[in-house]
Backbone as CSV, one residue per row, in Angstrom:
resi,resn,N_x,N_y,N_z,CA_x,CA_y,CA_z,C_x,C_y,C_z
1,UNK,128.059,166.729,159.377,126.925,167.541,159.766,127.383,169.000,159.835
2,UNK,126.541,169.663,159.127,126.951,171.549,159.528,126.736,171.522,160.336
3,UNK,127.451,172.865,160.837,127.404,173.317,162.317,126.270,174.412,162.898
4,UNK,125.855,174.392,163.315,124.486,174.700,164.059,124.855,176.152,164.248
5,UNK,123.901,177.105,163.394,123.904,178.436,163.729,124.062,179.197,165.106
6,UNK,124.447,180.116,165.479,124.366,180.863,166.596,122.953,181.859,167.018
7,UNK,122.278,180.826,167.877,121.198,181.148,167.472,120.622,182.858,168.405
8,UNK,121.643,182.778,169.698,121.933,184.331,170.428,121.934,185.461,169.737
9,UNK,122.979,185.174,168.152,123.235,186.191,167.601,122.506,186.453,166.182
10,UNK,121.245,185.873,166.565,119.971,186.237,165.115,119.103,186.765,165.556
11,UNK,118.759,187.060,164.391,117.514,188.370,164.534,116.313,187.724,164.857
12,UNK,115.241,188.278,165.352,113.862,187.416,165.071,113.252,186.706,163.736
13,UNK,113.577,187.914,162.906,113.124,187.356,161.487,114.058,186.389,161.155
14,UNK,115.062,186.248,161.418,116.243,185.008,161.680,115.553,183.921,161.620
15,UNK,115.374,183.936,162.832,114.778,182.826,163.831,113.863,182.469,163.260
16,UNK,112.885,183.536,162.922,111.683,182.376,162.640,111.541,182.060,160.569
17,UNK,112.924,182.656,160.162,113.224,181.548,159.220,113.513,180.225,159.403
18,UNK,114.444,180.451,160.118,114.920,179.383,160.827,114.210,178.001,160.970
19,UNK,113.416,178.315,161.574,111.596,177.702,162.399,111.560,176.957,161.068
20,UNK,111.029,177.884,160.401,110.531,177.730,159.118,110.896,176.876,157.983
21,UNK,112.766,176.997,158.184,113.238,175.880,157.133,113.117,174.634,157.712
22,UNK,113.376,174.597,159.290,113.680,173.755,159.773,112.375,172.697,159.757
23,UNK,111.016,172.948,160.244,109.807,172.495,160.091,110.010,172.033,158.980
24,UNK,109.670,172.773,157.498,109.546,172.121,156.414,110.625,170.884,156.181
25,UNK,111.746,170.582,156.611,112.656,169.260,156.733,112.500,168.688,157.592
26,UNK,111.573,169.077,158.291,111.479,167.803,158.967,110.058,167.032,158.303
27,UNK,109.491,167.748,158.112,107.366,167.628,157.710,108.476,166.604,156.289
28,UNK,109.421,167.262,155.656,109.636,166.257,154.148,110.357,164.918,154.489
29,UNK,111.132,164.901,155.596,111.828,163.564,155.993,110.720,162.534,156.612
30,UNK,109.666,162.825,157.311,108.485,162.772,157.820,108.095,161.875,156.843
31,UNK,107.316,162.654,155.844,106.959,162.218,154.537,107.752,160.751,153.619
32,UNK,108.874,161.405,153.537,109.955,160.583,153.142,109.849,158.620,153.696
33,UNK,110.378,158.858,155.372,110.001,157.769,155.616,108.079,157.139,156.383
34,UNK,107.122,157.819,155.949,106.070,157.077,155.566,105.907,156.845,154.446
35,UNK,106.513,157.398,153.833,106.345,156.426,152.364,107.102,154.963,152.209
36,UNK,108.604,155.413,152.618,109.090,154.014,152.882,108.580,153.047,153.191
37,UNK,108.205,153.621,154.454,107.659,152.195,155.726,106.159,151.537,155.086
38,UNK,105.710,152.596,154.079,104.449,152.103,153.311,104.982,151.067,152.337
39,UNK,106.166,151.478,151.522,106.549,150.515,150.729,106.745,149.583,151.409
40,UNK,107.657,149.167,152.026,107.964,148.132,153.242,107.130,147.014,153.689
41,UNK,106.064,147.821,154.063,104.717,146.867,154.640,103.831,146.146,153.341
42,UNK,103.720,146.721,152.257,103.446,146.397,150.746,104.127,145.110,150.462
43,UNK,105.898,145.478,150.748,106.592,144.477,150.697,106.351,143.019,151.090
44,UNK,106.237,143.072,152.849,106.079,142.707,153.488,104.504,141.902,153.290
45,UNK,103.709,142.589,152.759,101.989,141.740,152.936,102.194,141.318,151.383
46,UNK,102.991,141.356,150.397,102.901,140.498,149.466,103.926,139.491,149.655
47,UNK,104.768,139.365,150.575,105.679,138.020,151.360,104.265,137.449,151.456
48,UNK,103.451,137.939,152.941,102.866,137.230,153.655,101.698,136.670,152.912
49,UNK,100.727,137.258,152.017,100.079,136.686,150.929,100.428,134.935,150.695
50,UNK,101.700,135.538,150.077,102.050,133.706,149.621,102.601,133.176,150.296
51,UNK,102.383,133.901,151.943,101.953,132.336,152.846,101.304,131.658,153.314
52,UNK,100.480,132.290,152.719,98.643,131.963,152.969,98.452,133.283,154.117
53,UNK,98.770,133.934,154.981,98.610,135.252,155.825,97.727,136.307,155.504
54,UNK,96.890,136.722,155.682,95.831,137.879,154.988,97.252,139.670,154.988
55,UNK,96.850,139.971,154.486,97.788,141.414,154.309,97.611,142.295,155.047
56,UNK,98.271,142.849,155.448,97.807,144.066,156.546,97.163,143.831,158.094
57,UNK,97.019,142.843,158.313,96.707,142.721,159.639,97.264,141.328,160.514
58,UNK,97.734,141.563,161.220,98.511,140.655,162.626,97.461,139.257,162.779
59,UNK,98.032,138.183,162.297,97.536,136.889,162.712,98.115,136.233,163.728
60,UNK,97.382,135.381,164.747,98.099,134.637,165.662,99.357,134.403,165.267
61,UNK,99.740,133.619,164.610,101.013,133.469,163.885,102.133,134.527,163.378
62,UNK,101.541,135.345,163.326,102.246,136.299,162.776,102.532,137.434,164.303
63,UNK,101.799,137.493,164.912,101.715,138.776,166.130,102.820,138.230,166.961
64,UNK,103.832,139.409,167.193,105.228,138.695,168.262,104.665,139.435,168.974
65,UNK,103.621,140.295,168.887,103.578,141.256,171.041,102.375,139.857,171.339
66,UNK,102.980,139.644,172.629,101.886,138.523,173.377,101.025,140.225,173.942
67,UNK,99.719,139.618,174.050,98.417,140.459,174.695,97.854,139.582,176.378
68,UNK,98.451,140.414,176.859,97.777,139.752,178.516,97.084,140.749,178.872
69,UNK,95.949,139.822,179.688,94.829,140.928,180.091,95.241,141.032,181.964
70,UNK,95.497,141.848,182.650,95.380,142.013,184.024,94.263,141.099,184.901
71,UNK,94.408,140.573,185.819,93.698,140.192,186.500,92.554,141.430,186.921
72,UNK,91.141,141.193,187.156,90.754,142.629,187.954,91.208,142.176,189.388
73,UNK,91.273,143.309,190.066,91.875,143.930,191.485,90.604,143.232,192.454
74,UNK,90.955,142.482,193.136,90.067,142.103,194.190,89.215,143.388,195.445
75,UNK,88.124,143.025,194.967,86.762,143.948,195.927,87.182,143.950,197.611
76,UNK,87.153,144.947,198.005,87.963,145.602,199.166,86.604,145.687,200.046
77,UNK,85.722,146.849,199.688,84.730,146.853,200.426,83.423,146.946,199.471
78,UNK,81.988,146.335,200.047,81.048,145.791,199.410,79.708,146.578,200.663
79,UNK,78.699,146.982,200.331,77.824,147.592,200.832,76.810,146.469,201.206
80,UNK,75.673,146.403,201.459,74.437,145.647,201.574,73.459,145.893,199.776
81,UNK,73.971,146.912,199.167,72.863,147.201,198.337,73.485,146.408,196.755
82,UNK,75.086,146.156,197.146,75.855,145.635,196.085,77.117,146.777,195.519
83,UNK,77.227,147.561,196.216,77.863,148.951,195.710,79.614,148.453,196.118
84,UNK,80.426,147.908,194.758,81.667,147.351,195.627,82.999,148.607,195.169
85,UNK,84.308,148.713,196.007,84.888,149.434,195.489,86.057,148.110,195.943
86,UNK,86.967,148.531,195.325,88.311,147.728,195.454,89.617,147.988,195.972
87,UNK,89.451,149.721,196.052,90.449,150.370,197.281,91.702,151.142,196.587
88,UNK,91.136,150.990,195.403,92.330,152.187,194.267,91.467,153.543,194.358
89,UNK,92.322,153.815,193.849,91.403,155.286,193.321,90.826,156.286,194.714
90,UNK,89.958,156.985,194.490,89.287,157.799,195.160,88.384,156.990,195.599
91,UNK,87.934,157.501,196.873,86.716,156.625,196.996,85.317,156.873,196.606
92,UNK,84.769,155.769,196.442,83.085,156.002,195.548,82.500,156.531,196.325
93,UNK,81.140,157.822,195.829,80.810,158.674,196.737,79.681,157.745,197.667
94,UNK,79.456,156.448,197.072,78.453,155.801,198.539,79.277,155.530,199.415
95,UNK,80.537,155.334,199.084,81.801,155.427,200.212,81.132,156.696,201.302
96,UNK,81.915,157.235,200.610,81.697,158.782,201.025,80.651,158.897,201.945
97,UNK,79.333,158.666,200.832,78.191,158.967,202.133,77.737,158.518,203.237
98,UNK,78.735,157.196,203.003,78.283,156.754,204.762,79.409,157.006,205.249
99,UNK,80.641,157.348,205.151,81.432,158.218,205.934,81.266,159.285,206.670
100,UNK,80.483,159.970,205.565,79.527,161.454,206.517,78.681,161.477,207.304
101,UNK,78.376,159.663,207.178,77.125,159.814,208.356,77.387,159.415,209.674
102,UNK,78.839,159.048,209.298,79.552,158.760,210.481,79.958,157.404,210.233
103,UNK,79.596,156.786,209.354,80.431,155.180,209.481,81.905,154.865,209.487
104,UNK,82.359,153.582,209.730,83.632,153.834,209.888,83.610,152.554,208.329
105,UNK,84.695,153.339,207.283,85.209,152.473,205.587,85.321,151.125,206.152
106,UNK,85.867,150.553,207.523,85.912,148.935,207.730,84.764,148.061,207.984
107,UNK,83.507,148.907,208.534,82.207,147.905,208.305,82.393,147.749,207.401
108,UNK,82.425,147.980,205.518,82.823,147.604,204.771,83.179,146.930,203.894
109,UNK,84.515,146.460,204.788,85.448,145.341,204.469,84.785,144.079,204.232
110,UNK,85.498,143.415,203.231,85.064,141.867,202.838,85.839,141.232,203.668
């Protein structure tokens, strides 16, 4: 690897050659490997073709990320009108407004 200019002792117009070469190698290596990784996957979906696999897109069989969905967060406090919050976040402004009217957030509570 060359050794990395001194970059203290350049000029501005230096520098933003510099910028300049440097961007364009990277924008072409960039380039470079999406093309690869295009060939690759080409590669790859004419494997999967003749395994019966459709091309280009993740089949049960084929997908190694497992997909789990979160449980939702159990309802914390619940109003009379149906208004529920679960106790993340900020609180919902019907929270709010019966706070201001003086209620206390644990009538509330489930």
């Amino acid at each position: 690897m060359a050794k990395a200019p001194d970059i203290n002792a350049m000029s501005m117009e230096e520098l933003n050659e510099l910028r300049d070469t440097v961007t364009a190698r990277i924008e072409a290596l960039t380039e470079e490997k999406i093309a690869e990784l295009k060939a690759k996957r080409a590669e790859l979906d004419a494997e999967l073709a003749k395994l019966g696999g459709k091309p280009g897109r993740a089949t049960a069989s084929t997908n190694i990320i497992s997909t789990r969905t979160r449980a939702k967060p159990a309802v914390k406090y619940r109003d009379n009108k149906g208004n529920e919050w679960t106790g993340r976040g900020a609180a919902p402004k019907w929270l709010q407004a019966y706070e201001a009217e003086g209620k206390n957030r644990e009538e509330f509570a489930v």
